[in-house]
N, C-alpha and C positions, 0 to 999 in steps of 0.2 A: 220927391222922396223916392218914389217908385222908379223911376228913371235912372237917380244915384244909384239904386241896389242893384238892378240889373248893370249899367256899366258897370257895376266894379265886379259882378257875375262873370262877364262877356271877358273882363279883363284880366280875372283869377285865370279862364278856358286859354286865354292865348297864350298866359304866361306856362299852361300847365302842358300845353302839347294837343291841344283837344281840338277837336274841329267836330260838328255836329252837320248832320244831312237829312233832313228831311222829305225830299224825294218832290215838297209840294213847289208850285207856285206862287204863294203868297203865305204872308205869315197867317191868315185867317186858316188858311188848311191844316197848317201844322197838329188841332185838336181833333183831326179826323185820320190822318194820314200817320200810318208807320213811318219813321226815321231811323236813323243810325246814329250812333256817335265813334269817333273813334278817339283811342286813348293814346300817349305814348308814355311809358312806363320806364322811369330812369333807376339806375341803382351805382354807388360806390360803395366799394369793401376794402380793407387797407388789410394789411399782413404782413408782418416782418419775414422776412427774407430770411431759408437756412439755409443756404449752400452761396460760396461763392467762384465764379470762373475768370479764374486766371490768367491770360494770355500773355506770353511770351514766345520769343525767337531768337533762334542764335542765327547769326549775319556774317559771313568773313568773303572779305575780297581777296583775291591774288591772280596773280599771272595764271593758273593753272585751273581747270576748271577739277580735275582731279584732286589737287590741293586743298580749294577752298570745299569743295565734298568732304572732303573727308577732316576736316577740321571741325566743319557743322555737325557732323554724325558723331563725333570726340564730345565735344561739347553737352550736346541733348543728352545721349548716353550718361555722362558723366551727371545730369543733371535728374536724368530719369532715377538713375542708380542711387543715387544722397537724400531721392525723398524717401526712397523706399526701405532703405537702410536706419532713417531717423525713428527710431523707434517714439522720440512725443509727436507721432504725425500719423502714429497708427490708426487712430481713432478718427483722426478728420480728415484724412486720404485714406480710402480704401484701396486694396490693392486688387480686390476682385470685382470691382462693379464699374470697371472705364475711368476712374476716375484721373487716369492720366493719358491722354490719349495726343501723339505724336504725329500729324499731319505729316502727307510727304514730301520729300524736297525736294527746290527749284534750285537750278541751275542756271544762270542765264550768261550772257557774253553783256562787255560793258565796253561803249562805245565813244570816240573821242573823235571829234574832226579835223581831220588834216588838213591845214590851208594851202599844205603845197598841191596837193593832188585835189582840193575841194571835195573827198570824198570819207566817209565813216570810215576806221579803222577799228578794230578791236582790240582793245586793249588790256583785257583780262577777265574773269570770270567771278560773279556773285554766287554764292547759294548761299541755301534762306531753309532754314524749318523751324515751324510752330509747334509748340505744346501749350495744351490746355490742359489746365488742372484744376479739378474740382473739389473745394474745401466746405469744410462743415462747421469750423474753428475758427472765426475771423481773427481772432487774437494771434493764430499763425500765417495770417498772410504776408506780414515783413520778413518772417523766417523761412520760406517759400521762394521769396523774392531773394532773400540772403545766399540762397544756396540754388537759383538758378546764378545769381550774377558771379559767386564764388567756383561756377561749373564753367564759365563763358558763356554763356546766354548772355547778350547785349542789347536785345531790345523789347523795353516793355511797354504793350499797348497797352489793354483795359482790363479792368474788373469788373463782374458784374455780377448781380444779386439778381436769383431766383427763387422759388418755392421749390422746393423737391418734388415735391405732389401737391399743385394747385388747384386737385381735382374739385375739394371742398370748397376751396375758397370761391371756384365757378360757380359754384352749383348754388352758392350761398346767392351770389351776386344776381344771377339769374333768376332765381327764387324773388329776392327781394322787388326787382324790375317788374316782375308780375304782380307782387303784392300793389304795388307805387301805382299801377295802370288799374287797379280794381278797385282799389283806393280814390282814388280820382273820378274816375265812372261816377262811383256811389256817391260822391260827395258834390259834384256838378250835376248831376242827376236829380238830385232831392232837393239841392237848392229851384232847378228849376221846374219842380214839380212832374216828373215824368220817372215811368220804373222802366227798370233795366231789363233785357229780355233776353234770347240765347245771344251767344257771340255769334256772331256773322262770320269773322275771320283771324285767324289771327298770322302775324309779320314778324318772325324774329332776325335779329337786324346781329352781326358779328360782334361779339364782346371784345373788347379792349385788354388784351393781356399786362398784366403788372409785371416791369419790368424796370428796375436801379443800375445805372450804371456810374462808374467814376473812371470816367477818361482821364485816361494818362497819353500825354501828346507824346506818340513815339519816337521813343530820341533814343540814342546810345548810352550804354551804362557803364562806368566800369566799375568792377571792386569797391576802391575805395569810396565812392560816389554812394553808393548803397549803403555798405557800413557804415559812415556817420551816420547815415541819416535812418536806420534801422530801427532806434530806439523812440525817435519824435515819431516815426512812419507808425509803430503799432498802437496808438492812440486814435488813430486816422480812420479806419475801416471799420468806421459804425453807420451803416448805411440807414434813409428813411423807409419807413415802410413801405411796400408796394401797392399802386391802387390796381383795384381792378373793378372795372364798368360793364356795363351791360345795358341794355334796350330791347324793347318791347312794342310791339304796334298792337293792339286789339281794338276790333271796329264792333260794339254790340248794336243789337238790336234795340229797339224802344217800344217801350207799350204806352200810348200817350193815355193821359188820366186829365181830368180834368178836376179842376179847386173848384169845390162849392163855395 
């Protein structure tokens, strides 16, 4: 019977993160000899997600590299300019806090192999710029997407859902990680008849940021391609909650007692 309770002691400790050190030689010293135990302190915290980031790009090929520039810069413009202008987009695009922010643009030459000469040619010029945009209103993100794709914008990557201020949700997460480790002490502790003493050390290990995303495989858009599908799309962007994790190492000390 005695034997049972402690395996399933021994077996709660390994399932729990715990490892115990007693410093002795033999289990007989253990009642004379200071030990340690150490803890590891887990925690999950979920949170819905208030902002969401946008990513899109406008893309045009042509013989000119001056051309395809200045088509790309037509575009974003035209697209910067329609969110800003929409007055129901007030409230969930800011217009003073970054919330549209226009990456610079590339330019590059685009290359074909000539088998007469066995050597790369060039054969015209890519540019490419990205805007992110930051929404507060998931219910407008097909209208977003409406009016990049209605601007020339043609390529859309991802979404993704964050906290604005995840400061709390840290702090919570952290918090509880510590509770979960002192918790556990106390509760392996007592079962195996020994009091807890100062902590010897403590390890904190990097939290795990909560972070949704909804990949969208980047492909080309046009116009029409968006508008049908406009109206099924704003039912779509109700993201799961975000977890956020954290850990904890604490090694205490042990004051051994002995059962009468």
């Amino acid at each position: 019977m005695f034997r049972s309770k402690t395996s399933s002691i021994i077996t709660e400790m390994l399932l729990a993160g715990v490892f115990i050190c007693t410093g002795a030689s033999s289990y007989a010293d253990c009642d004379e000899k200071q030990g340690t135990i150490s803890i590891q302190g887990y925690s999950s915290v979920k949170a819905q997600p208030d902002v969401a980031y946008v990513r899109v790009a406008a893309t045009v090929q042509s013989e000119s590299a001056e051309t395809a520039r200045k088509a790309v810069e037509k575009s974003v413009s035209a697209f910067i300019d329609g969110l800003k202008k929409d007055s129901s987009l007030k409230d969930s695009i800011r217009k003073d806090d970054g919330s549209i922010k226009a990456e610079s643009i590339s330019v590059n030459p685009d290359y074909v192999y000539d088998s007469k000469t066995s050597e790369r040619r060039v054969s015209g010029y890519s540019a490419s710029r990205t805007v992110v945009v930051k929404i507060r209103n998931f219910e407008q993100i097909s209208k977003v997407l409406d009016i990049a794709v209605a601007s020339g914008i043609n390529n859309i990557y991802d979404i993704s859902y964050e906290l604005e201020n995840p400061a709390p949700v840290m702090e919570k997460a952290r918090l509880d990680a510590v509770a979960d480790a002192a918790s556990k002490a106390r509760q392996i502790t007592g079962a195996l008849g020994v009091r807890l003493g100062t902590i010897a050390s403590i390890s904190y290990n990097t939290p795990s940021y909560g972070a949704s995303h909804d990949y969208v495989q980047p492909r080309m858009m046009s116009k029409g391609m968006m508008m049908s599908n406009s109206a099924a799309d704003s039912a779509v962007y109700s993201p799961d909650k975000l977890v956020f994790t954290d850990n904890v190492s604490v090694v205490y000390n042990l004051e051994q007692t002995k059962k009468n």
